[in-house]
N, C-alpha and C positions, 0 to 999 in steps of 0.2 A: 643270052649274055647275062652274067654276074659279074655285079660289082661286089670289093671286097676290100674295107677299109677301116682303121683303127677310128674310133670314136675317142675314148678316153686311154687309159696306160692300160688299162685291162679290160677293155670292152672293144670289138670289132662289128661291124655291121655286115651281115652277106644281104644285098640288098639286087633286084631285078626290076629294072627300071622300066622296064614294057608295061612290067603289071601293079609296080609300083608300089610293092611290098618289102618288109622287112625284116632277118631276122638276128637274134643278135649271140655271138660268141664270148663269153667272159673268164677268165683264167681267173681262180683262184688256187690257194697253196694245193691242192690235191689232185686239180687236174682244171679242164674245163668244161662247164657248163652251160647248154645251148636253153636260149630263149626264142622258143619257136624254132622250127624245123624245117625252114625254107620252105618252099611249092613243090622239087621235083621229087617226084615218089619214087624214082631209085637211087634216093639218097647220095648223088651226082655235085648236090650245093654245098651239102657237107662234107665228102670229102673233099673239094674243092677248099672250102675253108680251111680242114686240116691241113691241109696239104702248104697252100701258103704260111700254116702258123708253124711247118715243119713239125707236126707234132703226130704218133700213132691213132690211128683210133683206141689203142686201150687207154691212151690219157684222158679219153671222155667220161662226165662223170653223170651224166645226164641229162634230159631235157625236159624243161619246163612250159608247157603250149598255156600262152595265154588264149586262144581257143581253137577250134575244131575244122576251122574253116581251110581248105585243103590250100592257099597260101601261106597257110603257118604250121600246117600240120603234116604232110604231103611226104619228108625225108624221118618220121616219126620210126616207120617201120626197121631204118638203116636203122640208125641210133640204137633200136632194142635188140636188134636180130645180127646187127654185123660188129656194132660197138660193144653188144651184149650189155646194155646202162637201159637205166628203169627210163619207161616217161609218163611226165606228172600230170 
């Protein structure tokens, strides 16, 4: 289960309360930009997130892992390989 919900006017959080992690979605003018890449590795949280923001995957502009640990790193591969967007 994913939760999916607007924090501020341009920040949403996909957040998994079992494991109790977080990762965050932020719209700016050019597209959106993910902070951390949720836990599931076939990138399942992120389109989930899109999907709610009604938005393509090509409006992703890429993602930012504040680290490596496979709850925040885990949908990195979608993002590079299906969104075709760098991550940092």
């Amino acid at each position: 289960m994913v939760d999916f919900f607007k924090v501020i006017d341009n920040v949403w959080c996909i957040r998994r309360p079992s494991y109790l992690t977080c990762s965050y979605v932020v719209s700016t003018d050019e597209g959106y930009v993910f902070i951390d890449a949720s836990m599931d590795s076939k990138g399942r949280d992120i389109a989930f997130a899109l999907e709610k923001l009604k938005a393509p995957s090509s409006s992703v502009r890429g993602v930012i892992l504040t680290h490596w640990h496979n709850d925040h790193s885990g949908g990195a591969d979608y993002i590079q390989k299906i969104c075709t967007r760098p991550v940092y």
